[in-house]
VOPARO-123153 format. One line per field, with one value per atom (N, C-alpha, C): residue in one letter; x, z, y. Coordinates in nm, 2 decimals. Atoms other than C-alpha are relative to their C-alpha. Example, Ala and Ser with C-alpha at 12.3 -4.5 7.8 and 13.67 -1.06 7.14 Angstrom:
BEGIN
resn (a,a,a,s,s,s);
X (0.09,1.23,0.09,-0.09,1.37,-0.08);
Z (0.00,0.78,0.00,0.00,0.71,0.08);
Y (-0.12,-0.45,0.12,-0.11,-0.11,0.11);
% end
This chain:
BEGIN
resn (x,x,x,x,x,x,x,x,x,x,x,x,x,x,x,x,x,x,x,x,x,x,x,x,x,x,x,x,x,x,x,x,x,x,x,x,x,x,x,x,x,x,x,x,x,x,x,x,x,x,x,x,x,x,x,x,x,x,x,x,x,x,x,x,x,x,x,x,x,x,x,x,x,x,x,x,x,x,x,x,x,x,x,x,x,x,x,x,x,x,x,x,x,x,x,x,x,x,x,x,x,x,x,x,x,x,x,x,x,x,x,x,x,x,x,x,x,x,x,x,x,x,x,x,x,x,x,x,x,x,x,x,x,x,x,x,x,x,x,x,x,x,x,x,x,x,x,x,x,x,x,x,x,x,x,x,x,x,x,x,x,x,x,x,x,x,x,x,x,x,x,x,x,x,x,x,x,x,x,x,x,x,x,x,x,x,x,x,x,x,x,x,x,x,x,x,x,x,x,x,x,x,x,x,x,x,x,x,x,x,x,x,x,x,x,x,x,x,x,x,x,x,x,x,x,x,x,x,x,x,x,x,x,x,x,x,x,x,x,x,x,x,x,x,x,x,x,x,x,x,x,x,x,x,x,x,x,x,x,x,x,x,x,x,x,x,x,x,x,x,x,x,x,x,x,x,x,x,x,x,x,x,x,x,x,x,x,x,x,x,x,x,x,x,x,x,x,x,x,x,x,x,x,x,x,x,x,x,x,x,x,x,x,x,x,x,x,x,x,x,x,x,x,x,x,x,x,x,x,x,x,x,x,x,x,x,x,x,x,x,x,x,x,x,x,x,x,x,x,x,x,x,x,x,x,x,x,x,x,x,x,x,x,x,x,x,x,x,x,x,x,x,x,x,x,x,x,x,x,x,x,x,x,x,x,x,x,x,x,x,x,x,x,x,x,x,x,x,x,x,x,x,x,x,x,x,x,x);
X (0.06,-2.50,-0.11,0.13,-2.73,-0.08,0.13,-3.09,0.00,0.08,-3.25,-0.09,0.17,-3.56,-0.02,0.09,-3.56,-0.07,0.05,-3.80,-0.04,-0.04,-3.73,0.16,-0.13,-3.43,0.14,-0.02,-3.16,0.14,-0.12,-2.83,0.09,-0.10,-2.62,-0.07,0.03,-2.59,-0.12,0.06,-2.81,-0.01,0.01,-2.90,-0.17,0.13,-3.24,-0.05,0.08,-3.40,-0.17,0.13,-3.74,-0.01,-0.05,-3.82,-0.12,0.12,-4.15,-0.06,0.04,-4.31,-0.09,0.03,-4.54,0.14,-0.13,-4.22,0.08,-0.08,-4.02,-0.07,0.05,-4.30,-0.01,0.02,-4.34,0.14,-0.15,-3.94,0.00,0.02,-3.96,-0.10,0.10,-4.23,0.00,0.01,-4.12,0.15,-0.09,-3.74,-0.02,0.03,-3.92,-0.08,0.08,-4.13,0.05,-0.09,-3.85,0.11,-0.08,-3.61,0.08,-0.09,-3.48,0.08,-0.10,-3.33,0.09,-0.05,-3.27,0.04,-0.06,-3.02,0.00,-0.02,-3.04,0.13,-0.12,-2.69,0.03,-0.03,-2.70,-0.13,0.14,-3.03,0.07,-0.06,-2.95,-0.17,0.13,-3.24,0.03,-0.02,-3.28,-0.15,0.10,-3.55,-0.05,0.00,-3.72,0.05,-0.05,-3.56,-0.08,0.08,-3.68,-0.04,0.05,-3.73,0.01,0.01,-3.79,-0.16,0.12,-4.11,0.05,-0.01,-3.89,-0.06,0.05,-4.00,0.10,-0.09,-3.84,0.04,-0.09,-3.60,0.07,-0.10,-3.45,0.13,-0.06,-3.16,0.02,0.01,-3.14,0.17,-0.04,-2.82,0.00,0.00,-2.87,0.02,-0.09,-2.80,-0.10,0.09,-3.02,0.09,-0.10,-2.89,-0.06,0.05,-3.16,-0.05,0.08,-3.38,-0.12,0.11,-3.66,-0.10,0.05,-3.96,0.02,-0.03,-3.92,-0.15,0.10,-4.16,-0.03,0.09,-4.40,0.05,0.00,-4.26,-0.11,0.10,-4.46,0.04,-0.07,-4.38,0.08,-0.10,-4.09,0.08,-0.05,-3.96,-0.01,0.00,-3.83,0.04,-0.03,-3.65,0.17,-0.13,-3.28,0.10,-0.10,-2.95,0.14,-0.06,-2.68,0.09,-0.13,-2.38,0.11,-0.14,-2.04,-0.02,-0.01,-2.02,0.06,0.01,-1.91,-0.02,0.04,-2.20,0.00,0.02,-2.17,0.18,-0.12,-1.78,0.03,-0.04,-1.75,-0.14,0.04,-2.04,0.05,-0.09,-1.96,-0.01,0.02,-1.87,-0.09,0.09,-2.15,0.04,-0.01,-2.10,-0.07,0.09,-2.31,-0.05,0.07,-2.56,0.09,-0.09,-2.28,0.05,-0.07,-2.12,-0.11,0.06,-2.41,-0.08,0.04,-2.44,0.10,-0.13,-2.17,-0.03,-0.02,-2.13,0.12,-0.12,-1.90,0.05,-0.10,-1.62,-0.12,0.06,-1.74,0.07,-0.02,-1.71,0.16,-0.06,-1.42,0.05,-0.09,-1.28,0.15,-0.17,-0.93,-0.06,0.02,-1.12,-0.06,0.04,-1.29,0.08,-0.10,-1.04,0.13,-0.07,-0.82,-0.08,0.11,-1.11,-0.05,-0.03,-1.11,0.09,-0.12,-0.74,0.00,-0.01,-0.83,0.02,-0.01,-0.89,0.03,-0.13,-0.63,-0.09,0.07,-0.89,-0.01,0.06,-1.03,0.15,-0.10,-0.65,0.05,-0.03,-0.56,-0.15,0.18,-0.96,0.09,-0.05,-0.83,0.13,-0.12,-0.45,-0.02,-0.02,-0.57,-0.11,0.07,-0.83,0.07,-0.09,-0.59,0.10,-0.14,-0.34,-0.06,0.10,-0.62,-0.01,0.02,-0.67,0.09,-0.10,-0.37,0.13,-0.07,-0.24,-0.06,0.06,-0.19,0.00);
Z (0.09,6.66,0.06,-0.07,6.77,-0.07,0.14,6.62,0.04,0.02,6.54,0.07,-0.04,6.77,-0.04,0.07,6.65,-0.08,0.08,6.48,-0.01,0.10,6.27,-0.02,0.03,6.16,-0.03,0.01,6.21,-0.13,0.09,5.96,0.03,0.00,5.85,-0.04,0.06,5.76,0.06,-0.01,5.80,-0.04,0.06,5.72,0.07,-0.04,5.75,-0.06,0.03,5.67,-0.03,0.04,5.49,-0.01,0.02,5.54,-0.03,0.11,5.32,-0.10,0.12,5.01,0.08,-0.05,5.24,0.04,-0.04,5.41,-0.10,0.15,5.08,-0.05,0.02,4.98,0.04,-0.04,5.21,0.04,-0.03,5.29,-0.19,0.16,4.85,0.01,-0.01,4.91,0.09,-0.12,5.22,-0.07,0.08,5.04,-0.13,0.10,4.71,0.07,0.00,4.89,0.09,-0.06,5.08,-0.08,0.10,4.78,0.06,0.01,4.84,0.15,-0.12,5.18,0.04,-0.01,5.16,-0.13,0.10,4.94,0.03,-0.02,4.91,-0.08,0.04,4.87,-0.09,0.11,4.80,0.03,-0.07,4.81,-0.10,-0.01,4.83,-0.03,0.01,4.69,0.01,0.02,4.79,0.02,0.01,4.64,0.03,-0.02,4.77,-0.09,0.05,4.74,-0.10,0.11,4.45,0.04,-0.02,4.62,0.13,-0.15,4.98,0.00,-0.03,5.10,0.05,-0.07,5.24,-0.10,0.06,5.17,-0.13,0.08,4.97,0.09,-0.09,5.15,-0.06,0.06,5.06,0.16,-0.09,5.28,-0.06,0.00,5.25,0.08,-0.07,5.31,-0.09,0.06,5.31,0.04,-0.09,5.41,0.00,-0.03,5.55,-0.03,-0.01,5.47,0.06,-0.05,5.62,0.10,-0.06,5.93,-0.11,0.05,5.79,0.06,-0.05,5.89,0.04,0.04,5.99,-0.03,0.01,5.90,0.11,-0.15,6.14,-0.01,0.01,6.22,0.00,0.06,6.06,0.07,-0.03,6.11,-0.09,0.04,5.95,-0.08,0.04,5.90,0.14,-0.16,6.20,0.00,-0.05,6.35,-0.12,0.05,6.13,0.08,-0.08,6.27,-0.08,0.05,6.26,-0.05,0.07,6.05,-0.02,0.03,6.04,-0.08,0.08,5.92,0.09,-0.07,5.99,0.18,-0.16,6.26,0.07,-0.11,6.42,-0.04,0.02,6.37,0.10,-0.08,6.64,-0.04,0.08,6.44,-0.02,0.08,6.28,-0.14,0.15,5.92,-0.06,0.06,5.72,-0.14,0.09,5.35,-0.10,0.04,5.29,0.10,-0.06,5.44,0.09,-0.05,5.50,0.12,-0.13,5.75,0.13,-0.11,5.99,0.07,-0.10,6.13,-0.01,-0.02,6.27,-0.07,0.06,6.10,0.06,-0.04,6.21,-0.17,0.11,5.95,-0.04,0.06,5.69,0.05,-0.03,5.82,-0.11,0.13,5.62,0.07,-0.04,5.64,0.06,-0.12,5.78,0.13,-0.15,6.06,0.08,-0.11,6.16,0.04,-0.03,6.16,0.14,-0.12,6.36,0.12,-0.11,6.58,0.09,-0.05,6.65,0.11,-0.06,6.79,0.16,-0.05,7.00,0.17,-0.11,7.32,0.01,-0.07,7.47,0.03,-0.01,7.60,-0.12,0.10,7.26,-0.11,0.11,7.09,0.10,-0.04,7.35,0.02,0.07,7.29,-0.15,0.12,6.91,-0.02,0.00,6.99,0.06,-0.07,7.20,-0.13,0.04,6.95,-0.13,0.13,6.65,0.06,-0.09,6.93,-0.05,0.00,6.96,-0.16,0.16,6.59,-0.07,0.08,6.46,0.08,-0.12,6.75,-0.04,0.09,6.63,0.10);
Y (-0.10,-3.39,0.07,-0.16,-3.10,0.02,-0.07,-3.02,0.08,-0.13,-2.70,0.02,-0.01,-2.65,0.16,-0.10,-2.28,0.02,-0.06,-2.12,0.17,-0.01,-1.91,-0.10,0.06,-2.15,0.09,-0.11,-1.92,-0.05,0.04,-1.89,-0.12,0.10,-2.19,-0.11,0.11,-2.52,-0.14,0.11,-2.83,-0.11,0.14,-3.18,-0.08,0.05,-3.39,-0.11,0.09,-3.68,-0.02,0.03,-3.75,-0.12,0.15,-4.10,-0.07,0.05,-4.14,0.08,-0.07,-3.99,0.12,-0.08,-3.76,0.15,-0.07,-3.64,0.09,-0.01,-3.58,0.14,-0.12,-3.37,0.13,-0.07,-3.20,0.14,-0.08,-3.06,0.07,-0.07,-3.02,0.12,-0.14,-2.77,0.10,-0.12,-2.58,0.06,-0.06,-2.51,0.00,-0.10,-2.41,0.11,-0.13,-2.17,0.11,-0.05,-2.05,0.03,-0.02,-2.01,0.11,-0.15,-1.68,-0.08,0.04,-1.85,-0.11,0.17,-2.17,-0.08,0.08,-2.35,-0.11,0.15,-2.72,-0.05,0.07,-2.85,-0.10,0.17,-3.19,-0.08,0.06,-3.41,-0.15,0.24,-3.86,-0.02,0.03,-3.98,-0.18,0.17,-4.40,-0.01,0.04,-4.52,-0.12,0.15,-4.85,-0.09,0.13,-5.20,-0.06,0.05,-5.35,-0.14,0.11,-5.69,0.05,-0.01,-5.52,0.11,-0.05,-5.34,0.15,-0.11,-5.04,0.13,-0.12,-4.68,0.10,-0.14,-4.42,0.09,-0.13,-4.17,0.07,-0.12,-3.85,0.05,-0.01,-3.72,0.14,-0.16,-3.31,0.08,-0.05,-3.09,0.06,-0.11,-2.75,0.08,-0.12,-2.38,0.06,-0.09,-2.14,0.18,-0.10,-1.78,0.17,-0.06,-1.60,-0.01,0.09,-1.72,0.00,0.08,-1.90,-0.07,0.09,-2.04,-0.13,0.11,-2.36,-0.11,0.08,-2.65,-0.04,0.07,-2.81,-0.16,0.12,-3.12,-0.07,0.16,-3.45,-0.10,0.07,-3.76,-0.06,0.05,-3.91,0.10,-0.11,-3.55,0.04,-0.05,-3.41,0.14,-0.19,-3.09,-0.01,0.02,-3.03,0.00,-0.01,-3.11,0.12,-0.11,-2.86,-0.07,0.05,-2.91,0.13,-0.11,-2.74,0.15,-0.10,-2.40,0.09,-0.16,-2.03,0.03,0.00,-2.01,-0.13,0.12,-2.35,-0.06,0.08,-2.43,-0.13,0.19,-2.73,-0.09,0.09,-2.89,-0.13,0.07,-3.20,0.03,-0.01,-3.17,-0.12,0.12,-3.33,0.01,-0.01,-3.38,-0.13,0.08,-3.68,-0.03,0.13,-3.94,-0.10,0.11,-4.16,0.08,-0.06,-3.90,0.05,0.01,-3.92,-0.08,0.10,-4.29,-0.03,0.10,-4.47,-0.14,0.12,-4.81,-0.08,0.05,-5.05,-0.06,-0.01,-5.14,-0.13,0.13,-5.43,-0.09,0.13,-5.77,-0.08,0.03,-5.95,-0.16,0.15,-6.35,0.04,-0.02,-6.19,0.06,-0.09,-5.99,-0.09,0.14,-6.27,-0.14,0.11,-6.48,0.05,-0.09,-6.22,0.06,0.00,-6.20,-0.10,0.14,-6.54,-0.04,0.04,-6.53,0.12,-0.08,-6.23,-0.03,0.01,-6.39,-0.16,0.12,-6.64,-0.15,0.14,-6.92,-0.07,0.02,-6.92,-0.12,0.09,-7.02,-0.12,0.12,-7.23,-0.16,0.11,-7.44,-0.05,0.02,-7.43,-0.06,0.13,-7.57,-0.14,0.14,-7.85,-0.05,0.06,-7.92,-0.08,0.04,-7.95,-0.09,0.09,-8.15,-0.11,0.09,-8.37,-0.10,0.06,-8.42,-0.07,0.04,-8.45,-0.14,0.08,-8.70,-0.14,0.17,-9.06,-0.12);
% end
């Protein structure tokens, strides 16, 4: 994924991360005072864990339809990364939060078990062990 370092931010889509209540504020107050240019798509709001200390984060996609100033990067607000559109077609498509960190799949008792068998030492350890056991 590709950031923005222009400024003026020029036409198209984007995505961004606010990753504390300063931050938050600060992106909410540069696309209201940018209105006429800047549509905010979709805004993820995850508010801290209720038994965790983490912060509050917003996640921002939006579209620029004019260039625009861009904000002064802070900290835990950075530069925006581009997202699919028009002007950036080999983009990646973004359409949530979820579609910009890889995750590996969820863990599950059959993957681990089929992960277990994956390498040959490993089942022939486990056949001799069960030989072993089950040997009268």
């Amino acid at each position: 994924m590709a950031i923005e370092r222009k400024d003026p931010i020029p036409i198209g889509k984007y995505w961004v991360d606010a990753l504390d209540e300063r931050a938050i504020f600060y992106f909410d107050a540069w696309a209201i005072r940018n209105s006429g240019t800047v549509k905010v798509i979709k805004k993820e709001e995850n508010p801290p864990g209720w038994l965790s200390a983490s912060k509050r984060r917003n996640w921002y996609l939006f579209e620029v339809t004019a260039p625009t100033p861009r904000w002064q990067p802070i900290q835990n607000l950075g530069l925006p990364t581009i997202v699919q559109s028009p002007t950036a077609p080999t983009a990646a498509p973004v359409t949530s939060s979820a579609d910009t960190a890889t995750r590996p799949p969820p863990v599950t008792a059959s993957s681990m078990f089929e992960g277990l068998f994956d390498d040959t030492k490993t089942v022939v350890i486990v056949a001799g062990l069960l030989y072993l056991l089950t040997r009268k």
